[in-house]
C-alpha positions in Angstrom: -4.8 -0.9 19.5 -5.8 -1.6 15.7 -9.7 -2.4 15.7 -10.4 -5.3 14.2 -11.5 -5.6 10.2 -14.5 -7.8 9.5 -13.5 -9.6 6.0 -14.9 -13.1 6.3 -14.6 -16.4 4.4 -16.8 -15.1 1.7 -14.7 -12.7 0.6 -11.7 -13.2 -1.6 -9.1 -13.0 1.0 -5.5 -11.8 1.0 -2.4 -13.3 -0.5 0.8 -13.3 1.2 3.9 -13.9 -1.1 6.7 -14.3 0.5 9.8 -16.3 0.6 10.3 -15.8 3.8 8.8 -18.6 5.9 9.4 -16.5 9.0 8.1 -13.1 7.8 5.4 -14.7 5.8 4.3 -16.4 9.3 4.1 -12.7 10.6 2.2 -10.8 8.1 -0.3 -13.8 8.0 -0.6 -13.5 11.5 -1.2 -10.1 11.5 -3.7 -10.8 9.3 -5.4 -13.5 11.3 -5.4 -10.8 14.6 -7.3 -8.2 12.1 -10.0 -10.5 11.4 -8.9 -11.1 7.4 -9.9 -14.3 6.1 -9.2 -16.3 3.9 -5.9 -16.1 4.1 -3.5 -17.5 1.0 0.1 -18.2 0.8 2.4 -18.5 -2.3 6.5 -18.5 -2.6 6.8 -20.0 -6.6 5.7 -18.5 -9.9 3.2 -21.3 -10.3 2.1 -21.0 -7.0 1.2 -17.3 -7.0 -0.2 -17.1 -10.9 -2.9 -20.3 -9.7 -3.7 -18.8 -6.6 -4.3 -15.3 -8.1 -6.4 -16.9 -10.9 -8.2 -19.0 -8.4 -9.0 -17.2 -5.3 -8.9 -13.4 -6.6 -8.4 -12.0 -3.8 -8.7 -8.4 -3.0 -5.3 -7.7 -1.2 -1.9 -8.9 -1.9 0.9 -8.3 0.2 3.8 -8.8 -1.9 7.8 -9.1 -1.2 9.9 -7.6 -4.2 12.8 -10.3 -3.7 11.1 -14.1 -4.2 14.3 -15.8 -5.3 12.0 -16.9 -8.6 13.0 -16.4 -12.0 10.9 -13.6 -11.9 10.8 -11.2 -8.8 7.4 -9.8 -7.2 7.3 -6.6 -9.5 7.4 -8.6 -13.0 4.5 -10.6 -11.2 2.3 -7.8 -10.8 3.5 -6.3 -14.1 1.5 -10.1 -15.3 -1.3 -10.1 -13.2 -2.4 -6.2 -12.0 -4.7 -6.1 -14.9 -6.4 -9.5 -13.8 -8.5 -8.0 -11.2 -9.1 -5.2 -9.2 -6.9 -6.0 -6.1 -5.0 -3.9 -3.3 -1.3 -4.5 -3.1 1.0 -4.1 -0.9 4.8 -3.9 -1.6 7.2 -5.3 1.2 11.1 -5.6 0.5 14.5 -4.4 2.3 15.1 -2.6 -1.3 14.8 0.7 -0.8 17.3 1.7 -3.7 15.5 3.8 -5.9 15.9 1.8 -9.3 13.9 -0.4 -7.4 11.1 2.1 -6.4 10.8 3.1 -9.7 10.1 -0.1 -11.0 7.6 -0.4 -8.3 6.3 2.8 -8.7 5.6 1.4 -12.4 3.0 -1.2 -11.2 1.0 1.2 -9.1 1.0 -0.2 -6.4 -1.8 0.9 -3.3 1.0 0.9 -0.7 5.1 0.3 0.0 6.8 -0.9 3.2 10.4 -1.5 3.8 11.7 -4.3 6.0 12.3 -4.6 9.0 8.9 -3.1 9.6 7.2 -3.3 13.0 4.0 -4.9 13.8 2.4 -1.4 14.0 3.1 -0.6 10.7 2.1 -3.0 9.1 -1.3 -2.5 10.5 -1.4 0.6 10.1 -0.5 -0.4 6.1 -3.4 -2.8 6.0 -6.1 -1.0 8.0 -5.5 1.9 5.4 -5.8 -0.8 2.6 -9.0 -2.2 4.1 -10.1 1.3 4.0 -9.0 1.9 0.2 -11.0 -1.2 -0.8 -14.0 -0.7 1.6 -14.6 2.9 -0.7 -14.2 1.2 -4.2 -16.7 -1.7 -3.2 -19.4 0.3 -1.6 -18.5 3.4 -4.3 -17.6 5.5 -1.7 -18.4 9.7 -1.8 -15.0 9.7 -1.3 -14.1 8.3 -4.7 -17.2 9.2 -6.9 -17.6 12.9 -5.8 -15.8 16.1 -5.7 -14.0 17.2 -2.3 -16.8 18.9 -0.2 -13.3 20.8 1.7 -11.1 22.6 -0.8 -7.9 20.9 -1.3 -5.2 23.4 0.3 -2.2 21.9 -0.9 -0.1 23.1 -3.9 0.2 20.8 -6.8 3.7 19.4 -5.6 2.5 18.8 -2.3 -0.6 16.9 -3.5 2.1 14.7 -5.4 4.6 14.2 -2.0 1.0 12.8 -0.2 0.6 10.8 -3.0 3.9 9.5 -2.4 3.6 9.8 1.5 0.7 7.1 1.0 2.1 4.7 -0.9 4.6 4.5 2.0 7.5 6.0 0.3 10.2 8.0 2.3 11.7 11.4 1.8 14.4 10.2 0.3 12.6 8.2 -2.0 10.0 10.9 -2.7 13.1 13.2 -3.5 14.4 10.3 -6.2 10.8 9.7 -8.1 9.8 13.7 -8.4 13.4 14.7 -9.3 14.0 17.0 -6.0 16.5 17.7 -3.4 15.6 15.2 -0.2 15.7 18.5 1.5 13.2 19.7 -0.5 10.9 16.8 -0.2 11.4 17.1 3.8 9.7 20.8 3.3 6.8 20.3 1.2 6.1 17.3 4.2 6.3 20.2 6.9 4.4 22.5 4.9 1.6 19.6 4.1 1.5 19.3 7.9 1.5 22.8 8.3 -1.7 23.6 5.6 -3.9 20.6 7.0 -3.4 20.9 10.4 -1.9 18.0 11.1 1.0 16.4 13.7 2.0 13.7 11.1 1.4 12.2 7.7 -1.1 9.2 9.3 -3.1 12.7 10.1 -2.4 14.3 7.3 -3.2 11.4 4.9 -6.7 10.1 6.5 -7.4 14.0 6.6 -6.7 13.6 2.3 -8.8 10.9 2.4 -11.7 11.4 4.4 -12.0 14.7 2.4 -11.6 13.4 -1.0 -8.2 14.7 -2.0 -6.9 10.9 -2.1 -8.5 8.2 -3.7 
């Protein structure tokens, strides 16, 4: 069970954009179960630039494909530099032209559709965690790893990846490697920290420093 995350009405709060009445319903629902509040919603251009302006808030989970004259990337490309804000990529494109242009806005974290109700707590407890560091300066930001780091350079990059939510396959497109490839540098990750999975391996990264 995914404990609960104390963000009250005087925070910011979260922005769900969405055009999807039915998924947006879900993910603000989600929301409302982890204790995250205020919670926004915006499907239109106008909509999404007032309520970003207005409210600031300090995660936004966005879906790729709005049906807009601009889609959720081009959004971000306008407004990431606004304020410092989480955000979280949600789409059924996993084609990799459309990761890289993701990829291009930085964003904290990307999920595909159809994602299950575990996930996407999993994606937003690890984003509550990522802002929780920046606003109380965590150690794990501002100083060095106290554990040595014991992945290769590559590897370091496929956790990046890993994090973001990104799959082998995708991980293979954006570093120019094999898929195959990409699957080993994931077993040998998992090998080096110890680790049964990537959850594991990637709050092992960033308890320790070696993710920000």
């Amino acid at each position: 069970m995914t404990k609960d995350i104390l963000i009250n009405n005087e925070s910011n709060g979260a922005l769900v954009i969405e055009d999807e009445l039915m998924v947006a319903e879900h993910i603000m629902t989600c929301l409302e179960m982890m204790k995250i509040a205020p919670i926004h919603f915006a499907n239109t251009v106008d909509q999404i630039s007032n309520c970003i302006k207005t409210h600031r808030p300090w995660l936004i989970v966005c879906d790729v494909n709005l049906g807009q004259p601009l889609d959720g990337i081009q959004l971000m490309q306008i407004h990431r530099n606004h304020h410092p804000f989480i955000l979280i990529y949600l789409t059924a494109f996993g084609n990799f032209p459309t990761v890289q242009r993701a990829l291009a806005t930085n964003p904290d974290f990307y999920l595909l559709k159809p994602f299950t109700n575990s996930q996407l707590q999993i994606i937003i407890r690890q984003a509550f965690d990522k802002w929780l560091r920046i606003q109380k300066s965590d150690p794990l930001i501002l100083k060095p790893p106290t554990t040595p780091n014991p992945l290769s350079k590559r590897e370091q990059e496929v956790l990046e990846l890993v994090h973001k939510g990104l799959l082998s396959k995708e991980i293979a497109y954006v570093l120019q490697i094999s898929e195959t490839t990409a699957q080993t540098h994931r077993k040998h990750l998992l090998e080096k920290c110890n680790c049964n999975n990537t959850h594991e391996a990637v709050y092992l990264a960033l308890k320790n420093g070696w993710l920000q």
